[in-house]
C-alpha positions in Angstrom: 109.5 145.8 45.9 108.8 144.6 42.3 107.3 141.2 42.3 108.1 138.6 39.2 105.3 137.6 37.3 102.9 134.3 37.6 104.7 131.3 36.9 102.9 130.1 33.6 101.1 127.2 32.9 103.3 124.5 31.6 100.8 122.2 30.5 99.3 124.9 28.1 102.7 126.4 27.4 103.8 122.9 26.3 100.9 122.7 23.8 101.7 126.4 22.4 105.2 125.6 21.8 104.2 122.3 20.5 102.4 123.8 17.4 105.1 126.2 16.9 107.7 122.9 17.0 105.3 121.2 14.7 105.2 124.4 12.4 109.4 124.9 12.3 109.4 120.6 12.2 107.0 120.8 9.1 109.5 123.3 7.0 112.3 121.3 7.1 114.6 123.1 8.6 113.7 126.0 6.1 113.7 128.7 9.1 115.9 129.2 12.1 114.6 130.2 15.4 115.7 132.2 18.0 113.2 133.0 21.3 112.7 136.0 22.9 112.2 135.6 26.6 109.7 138.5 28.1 110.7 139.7 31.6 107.8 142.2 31.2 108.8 144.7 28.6 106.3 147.0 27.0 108.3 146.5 24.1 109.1 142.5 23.9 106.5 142.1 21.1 108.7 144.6 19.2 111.3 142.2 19.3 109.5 139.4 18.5 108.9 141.9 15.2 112.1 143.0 14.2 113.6 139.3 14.6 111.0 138.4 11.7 111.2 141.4 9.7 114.8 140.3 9.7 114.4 137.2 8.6 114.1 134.7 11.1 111.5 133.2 12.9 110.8 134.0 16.6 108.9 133.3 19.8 108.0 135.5 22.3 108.2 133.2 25.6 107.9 134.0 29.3 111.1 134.2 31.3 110.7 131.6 33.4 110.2 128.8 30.7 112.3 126.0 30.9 114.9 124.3 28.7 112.8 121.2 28.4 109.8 123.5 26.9 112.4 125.6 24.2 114.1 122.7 23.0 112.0 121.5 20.9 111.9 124.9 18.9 115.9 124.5 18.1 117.0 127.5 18.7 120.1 129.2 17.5 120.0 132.1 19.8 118.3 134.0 22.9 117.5 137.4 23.2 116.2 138.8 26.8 114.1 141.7 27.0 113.5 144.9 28.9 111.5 144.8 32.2 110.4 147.7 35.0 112.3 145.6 37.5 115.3 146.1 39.1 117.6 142.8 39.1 118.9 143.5 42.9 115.3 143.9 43.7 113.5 141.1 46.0 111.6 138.8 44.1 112.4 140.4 40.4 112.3 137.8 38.0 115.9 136.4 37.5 117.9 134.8 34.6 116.9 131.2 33.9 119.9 128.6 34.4 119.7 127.1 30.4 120.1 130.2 29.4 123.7 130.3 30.1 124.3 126.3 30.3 122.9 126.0 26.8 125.6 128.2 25.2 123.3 129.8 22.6 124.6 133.0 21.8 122.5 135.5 23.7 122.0 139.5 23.3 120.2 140.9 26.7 118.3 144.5 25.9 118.4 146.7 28.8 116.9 144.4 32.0 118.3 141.7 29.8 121.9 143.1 29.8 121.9 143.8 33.7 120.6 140.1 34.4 123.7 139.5 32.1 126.2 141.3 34.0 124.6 140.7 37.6 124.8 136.7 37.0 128.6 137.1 35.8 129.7 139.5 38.8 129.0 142.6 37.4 127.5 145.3 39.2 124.4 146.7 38.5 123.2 149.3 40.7 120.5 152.7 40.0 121.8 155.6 38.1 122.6 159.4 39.3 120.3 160.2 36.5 117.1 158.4 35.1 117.7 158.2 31.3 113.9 157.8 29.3 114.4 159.0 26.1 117.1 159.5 23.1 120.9 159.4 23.3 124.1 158.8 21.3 126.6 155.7 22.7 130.5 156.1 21.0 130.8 152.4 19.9 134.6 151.5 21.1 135.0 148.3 19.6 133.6 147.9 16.0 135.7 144.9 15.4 132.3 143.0 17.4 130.0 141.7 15.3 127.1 143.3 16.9 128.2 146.7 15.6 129.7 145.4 12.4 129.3 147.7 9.7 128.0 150.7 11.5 129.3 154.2 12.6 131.3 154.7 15.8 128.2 156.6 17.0 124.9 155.8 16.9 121.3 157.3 17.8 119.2 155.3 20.2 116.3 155.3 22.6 117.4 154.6 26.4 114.4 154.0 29.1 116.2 153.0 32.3 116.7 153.8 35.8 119.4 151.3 37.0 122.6 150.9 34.5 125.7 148.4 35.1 128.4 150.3 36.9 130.7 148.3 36.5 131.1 145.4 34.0 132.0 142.2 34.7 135.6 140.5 34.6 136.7 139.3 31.0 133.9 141.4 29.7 134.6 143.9 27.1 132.6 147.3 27.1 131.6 148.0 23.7 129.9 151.1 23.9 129.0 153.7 26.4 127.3 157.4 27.1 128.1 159.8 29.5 125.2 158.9 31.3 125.6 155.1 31.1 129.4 154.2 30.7 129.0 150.5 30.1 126.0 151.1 27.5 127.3 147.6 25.9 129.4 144.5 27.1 130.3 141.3 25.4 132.1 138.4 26.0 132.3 135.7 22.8 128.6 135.2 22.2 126.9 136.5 24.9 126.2 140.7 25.2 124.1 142.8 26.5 123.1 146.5 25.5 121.5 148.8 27.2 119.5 150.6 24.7 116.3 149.5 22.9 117.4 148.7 19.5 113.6 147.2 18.6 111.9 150.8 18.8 112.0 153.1 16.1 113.7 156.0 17.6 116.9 153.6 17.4 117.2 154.1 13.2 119.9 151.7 13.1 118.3 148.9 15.7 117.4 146.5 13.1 120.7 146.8 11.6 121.8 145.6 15.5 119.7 143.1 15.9 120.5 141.7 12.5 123.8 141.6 13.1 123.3 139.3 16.6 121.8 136.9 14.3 123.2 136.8 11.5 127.0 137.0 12.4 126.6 136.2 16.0 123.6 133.4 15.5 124.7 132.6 12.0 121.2 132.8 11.5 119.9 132.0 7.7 117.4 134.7 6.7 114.8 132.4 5.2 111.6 132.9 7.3 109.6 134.3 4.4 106.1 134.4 3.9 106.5 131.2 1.1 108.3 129.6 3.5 105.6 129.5 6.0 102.9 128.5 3.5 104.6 125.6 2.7 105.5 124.4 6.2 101.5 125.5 7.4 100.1 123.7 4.4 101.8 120.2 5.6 101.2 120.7 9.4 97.3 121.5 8.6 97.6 118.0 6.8 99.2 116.0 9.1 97.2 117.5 12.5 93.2 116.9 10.3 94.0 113.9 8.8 91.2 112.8 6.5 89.3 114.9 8.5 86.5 118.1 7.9 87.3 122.0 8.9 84.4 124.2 9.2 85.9 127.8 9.2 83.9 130.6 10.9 84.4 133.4 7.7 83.8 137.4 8.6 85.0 138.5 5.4 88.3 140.2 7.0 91.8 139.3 5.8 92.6 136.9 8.4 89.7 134.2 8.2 90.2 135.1 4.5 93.9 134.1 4.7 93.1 131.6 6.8 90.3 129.8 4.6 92.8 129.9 1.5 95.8 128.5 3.3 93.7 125.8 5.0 91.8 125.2 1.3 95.0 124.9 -0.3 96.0 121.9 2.4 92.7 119.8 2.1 90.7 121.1 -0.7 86.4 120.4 -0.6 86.8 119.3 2.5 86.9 122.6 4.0 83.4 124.3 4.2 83.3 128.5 5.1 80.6 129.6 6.9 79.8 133.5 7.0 77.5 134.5 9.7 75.8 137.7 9.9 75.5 138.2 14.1 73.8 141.5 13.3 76.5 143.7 14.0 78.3 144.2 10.1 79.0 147.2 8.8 76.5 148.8 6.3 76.5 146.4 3.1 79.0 143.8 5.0 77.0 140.9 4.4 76.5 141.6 1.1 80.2 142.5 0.0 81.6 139.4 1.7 79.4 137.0 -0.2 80.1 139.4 -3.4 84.0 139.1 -3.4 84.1 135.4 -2.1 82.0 134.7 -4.9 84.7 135.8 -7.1 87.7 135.2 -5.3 87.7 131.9 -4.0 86.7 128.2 -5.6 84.7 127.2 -2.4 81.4 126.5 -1.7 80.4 129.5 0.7 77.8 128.4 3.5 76.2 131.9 4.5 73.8 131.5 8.0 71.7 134.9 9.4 71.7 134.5 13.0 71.1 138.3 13.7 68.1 137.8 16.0 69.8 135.1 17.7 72.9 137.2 18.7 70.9 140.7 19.8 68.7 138.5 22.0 71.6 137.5 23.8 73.2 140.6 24.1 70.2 142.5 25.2 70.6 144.9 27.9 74.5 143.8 28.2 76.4 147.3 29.1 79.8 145.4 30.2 82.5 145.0 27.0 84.2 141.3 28.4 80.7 140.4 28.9 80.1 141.4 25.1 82.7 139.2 23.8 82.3 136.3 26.4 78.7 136.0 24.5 79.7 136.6 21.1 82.3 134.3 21.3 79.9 131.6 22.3 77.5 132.1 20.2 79.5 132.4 17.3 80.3 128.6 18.6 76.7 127.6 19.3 75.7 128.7 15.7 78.7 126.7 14.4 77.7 123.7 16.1 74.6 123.5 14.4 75.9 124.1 11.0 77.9 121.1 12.0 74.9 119.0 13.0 73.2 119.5 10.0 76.1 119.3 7.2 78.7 117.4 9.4 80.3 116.0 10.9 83.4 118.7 11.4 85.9 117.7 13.6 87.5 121.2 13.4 87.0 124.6 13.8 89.0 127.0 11.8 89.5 130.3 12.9 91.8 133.5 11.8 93.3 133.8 15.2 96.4 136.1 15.2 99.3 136.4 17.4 98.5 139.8 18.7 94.9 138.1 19.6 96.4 135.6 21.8 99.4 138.2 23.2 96.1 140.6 24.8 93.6 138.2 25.5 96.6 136.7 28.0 95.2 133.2 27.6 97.3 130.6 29.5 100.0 130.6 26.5 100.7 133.7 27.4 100.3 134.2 31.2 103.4 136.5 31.5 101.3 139.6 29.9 98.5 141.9 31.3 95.2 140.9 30.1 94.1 144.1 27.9 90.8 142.9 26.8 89.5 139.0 25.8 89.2 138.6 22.0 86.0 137.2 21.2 87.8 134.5 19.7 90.5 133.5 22.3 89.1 134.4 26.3 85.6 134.5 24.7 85.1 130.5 23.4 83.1 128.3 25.5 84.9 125.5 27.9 82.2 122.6 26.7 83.2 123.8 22.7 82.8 120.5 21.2 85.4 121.0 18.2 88.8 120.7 17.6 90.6 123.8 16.8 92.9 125.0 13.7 94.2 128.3 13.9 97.2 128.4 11.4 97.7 132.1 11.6 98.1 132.1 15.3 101.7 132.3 15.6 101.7 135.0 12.9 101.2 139.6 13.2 98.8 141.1 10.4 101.4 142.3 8.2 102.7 138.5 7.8 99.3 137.6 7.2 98.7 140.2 4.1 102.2 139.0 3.1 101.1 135.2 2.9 97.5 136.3 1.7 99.1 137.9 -1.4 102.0 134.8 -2.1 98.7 132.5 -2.0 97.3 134.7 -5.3 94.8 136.9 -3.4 93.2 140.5 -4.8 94.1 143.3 -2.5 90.9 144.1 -2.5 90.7 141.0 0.3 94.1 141.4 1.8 94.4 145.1 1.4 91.0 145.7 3.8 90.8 147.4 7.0 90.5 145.4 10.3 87.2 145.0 11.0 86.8 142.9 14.8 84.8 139.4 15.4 82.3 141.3 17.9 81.7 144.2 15.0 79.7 146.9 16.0 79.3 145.2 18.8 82.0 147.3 21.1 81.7 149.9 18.8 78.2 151.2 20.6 79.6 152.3 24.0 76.6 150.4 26.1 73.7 148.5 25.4 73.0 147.3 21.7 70.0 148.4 20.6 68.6 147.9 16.8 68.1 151.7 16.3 72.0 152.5 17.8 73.1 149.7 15.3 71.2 151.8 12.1 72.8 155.1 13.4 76.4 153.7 13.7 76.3 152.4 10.4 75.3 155.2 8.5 77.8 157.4 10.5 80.4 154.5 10.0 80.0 154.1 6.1 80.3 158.0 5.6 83.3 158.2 7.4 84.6 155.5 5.5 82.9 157.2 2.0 85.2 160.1 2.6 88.3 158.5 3.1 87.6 156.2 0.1 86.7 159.8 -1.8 90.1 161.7 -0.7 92.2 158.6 -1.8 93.2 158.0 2.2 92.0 154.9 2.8 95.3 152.9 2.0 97.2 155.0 4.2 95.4 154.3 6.8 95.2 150.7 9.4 91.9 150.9 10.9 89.7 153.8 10.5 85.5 153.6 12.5 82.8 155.5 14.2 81.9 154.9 17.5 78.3 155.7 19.4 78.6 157.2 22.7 76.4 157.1 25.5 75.7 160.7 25.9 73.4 163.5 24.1 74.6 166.5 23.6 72.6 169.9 22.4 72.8 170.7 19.5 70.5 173.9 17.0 69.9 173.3 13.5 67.5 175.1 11.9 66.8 177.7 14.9 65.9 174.6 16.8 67.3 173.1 19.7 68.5 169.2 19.0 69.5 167.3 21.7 71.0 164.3 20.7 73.9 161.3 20.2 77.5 162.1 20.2 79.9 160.1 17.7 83.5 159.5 17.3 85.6 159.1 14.6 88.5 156.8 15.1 91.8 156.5 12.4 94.9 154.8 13.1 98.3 154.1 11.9 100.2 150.8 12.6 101.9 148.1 11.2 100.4 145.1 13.4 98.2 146.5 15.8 99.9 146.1 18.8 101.3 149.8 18.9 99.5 152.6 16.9 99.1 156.3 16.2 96.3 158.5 15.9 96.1 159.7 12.1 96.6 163.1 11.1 93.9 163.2 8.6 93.2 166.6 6.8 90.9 169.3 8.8 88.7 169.6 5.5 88.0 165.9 5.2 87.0 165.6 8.8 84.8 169.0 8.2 83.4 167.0 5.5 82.5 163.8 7.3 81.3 165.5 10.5 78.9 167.8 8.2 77.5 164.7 6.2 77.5 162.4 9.5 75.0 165.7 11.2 72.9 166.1 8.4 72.4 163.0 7.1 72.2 160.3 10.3 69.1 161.7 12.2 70.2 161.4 16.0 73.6 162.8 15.7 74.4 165.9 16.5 77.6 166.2 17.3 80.7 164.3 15.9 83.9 163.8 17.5 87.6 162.7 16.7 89.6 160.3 18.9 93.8 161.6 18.7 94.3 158.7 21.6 97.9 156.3 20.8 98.1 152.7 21.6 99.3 152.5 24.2 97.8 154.3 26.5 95.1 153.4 24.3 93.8 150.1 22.4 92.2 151.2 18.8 89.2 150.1 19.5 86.5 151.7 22.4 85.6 148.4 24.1 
């Protein structure tokens, strides 16, 4: 039996919507919207994606929201995800009533489609054979729009174990395999497809999905990365007021991004703090105050609360535990900044969408809680500020795109992630002072080298990581026996999915020699070829 998932909270789901209403209000009507409703897809963020990357704005939502909480986003269209039930099975989460009642053009996507066909008298029922993997559906009716302009077959990815047997009355099949022979219905604006035209083993998915909302939606294309500076430079107005923002600055893109946006809205009244917590990179501190310096027209408040931060995280082993006191802290050392140069009524923050999707605050209840980001889960409940995170609603490659429409170097908007705890869930364990000077050394070598071969572009996120383990080791015709590190480089385009990177064998002989001889302690180096998913990109 495959139970549905929590009913959300509606009071917090209210407020998340609210700023997203407040963000589409503020364009004036520049973007349209259409919502993605999650019924527990692996792949619903991907949706969410390939809606933008199309053109549109969209929000990821959990199934069972109501029309009451959409509505105020305006939305032309629904699309309803995938999900590892089974829509005969007891308690699987079923389609909402508004979605049909509303008549909003909808386009179901695998689970979607077989809610679509059960809830019109369809049958929907499991298959002789389990089909995970790629296929080829014959289109049969390319007069619909949501085939317009492509071939009468077409590659796709298929992961399902139930298909619709048979379609429902009035329904037109569309397309079909021999494995699944409805593989997509349609009836005016509502269809349903079995396939997953979101992944990338579909080439021609975001030519499908375009079509639903373009010629099915008659969706504008207009959600551009000018068009959301313009409608997140009147919304930070109207929400501070004549108000002050004190924004927490680590040097990344997003607080970068974030402290540019929010300076364009209010000007001085903005004040970016840096902190050094004692876990940056080798040089951080020094290279963030060196390119804001040259960057940005602000007034740059830099605070060393090292000692404070390693205190606190003495003899801490457990990763949520990590972040939990980060986070705080991070707040505590903002309050007092406050006290002494305030008053702020805000706290700015580079919060992204993928930070609130895996920290599964209440806004988004409907996913698994991967890990708490230090500055979602982590924040304290007494946190006396307001909060302003204009990036939330956006992934990192919007971010770079709205980074560089606001006039910044790529030197800023080009850099490699880099989290909020730093090093902190990088050393697998306790933080220790002498574990912090041996990952940083092995950390900026790896990094030297990829900077030397003229990789570092290529690649999203690349790190060391300190294990908790000594291995033996000889140099010299002695016997060593000491620290293990990893080396850790990833591909991705917004973090939520990503690939190991193939990097060269001679670059990774080259940093594993320099790492051994160079970083007394080390004595054997490592290279992670782990995904996300199964796993995140970072250890902890």
């Amino acid at each position: 039996m495959t139970m549905a998932p929590d009913a959300h909270d509606h009071a917090k789901l209210d407020a998340f919507i609210g700023d997203a209403a407040a963000l589409v209000a503020e364009s004036g009507a520049a973007f349209d919207v259409v919502v993605v409703l999650d019924f527990g897809s692996q792949y619903a963020q991907l949706i969410t994606r390939r809606v933008r990357e199309a053109g549109v704005y969209s929000e990821l939502l959990p199934h069972d929201v109501t029309w009451d909480e959409v509505a105020p986003l305006g939305p032309r269209g629904v699309i309803l995800s995938g999900g590892p039930a089974s829509v005969y099975g007891e308690g699987s989460p079923q389609l909402p009533d508004w979605v049909l009642s509303s008549g909003l053009p909808v386009l179901g996507i695998c689970y979607g489609l077989q809610l679509l066909a059960r809830a019109h008298g369809g049958v929907v029922a499991p298959a002789d054979q389990r089909e995970y993997g790629p296929a080829t559906i014959a289109v049969s009716d390319r007069s619909c729009p949501l085939f317009s302009g492509l071939p009468e077959t077409l590659d796709v990815w298929m992961s399902h174990g139930d298909h619709v047997e048979q379609a429902p009355d009035g329904w037109a099949v569309l397309a079909s395999t021999p494995n699944a022979p409805v593989a997509a219905i349609g009836r005016g604006s509502t269809m349903g497809i079995q396939f997953h035209p979101e992944v990338v083993h579909t080439p021609r998915g975001s030519d499908v999905i375009r079509n639903f909302l373009v010629n099915v939606c008659g969706c504008r294309t207009t959600w551009t990365a000018e068009s959301f500076i313009d409608a997140a430079v009147r919304d930070i107005r109207d929400r501070v007021g004549e108000g002050r923002v004190l924004l927490g600055l680590s040097g990344g893109v997003d607080s970068a991004v974030a402290a540019a946006l929010i300076h364009r809205a209010i000007g001085d009244r903005l004040t970016p703090v840096f902190v050094d917590n004692g876990l940056l990179r080798l040089g951080e501190g020094d290279l963030v105050r060196d390119v804001f310096s040259r960057n940005f027209g602000m007034n740059l408040v830099a605070v060393d609360a090292s000692d404070r931060f390693l205190s606190r995280l003495a003899g801490v082993t457990d990763p949520e535990q990590k972040r939990k006191i980060i986070g705080e802290t991070f707040v505590r050392v903002f309050e007092a900044e406050a006290e002494r140069a305030g008053p702020f009524e805000f706290l700015a923050q580079g919060t992204l969408y993928p930070d609130v999707i895996e920290s599964t605050t209440a806004d988004t209840k409907a996913a698994a809680k991967i890990k708490t980001h230090h500055n979602v889960g982590g924040l304290p409940a007494d946190m006396q500020f307001k909060l302003l995170e204009p990036l939330k609603f956006l992934f990192k490659d919007e971010v770079r795109a709205v980074g560089r429409e606001l006039g910044l170097p790529e030197e800023i908007v080009g850099r490699h992630p880099f989290p909020g705890p730093g090093l902190a869930v990088r050393i697998i364990g306790e933080i220790t002072p002498d574990d912090l000077d041996l990952l940083r050394r092995a950390d900026a070598i790896f990094r030297a080298e990829l900077d030397a071969a003229g990789l570092a572009a290529e690649i999203w996120q690349a790190f060391a990581v300190l294990l908790p383990v000594r291995s033996v080791g000889v140099m010299g015709d002695d016997r060593t026996y000491g620290r293990v590190c990893a080396l850790r480089a990833v591909t991705s385009e917004d973090a939520m999915t990503a690939d190991w990177a193939r990097l060269p064998y001679d670059l990774l002989a080259r940093a594993s020699n320099r790492i051994v001889n160079e970083v007394r302690g080390i004595t054997r180096v490592v290279y992670d070829i782990s995904s996300k998913p199964p796993a995140t990109i970072e250890w902890e």
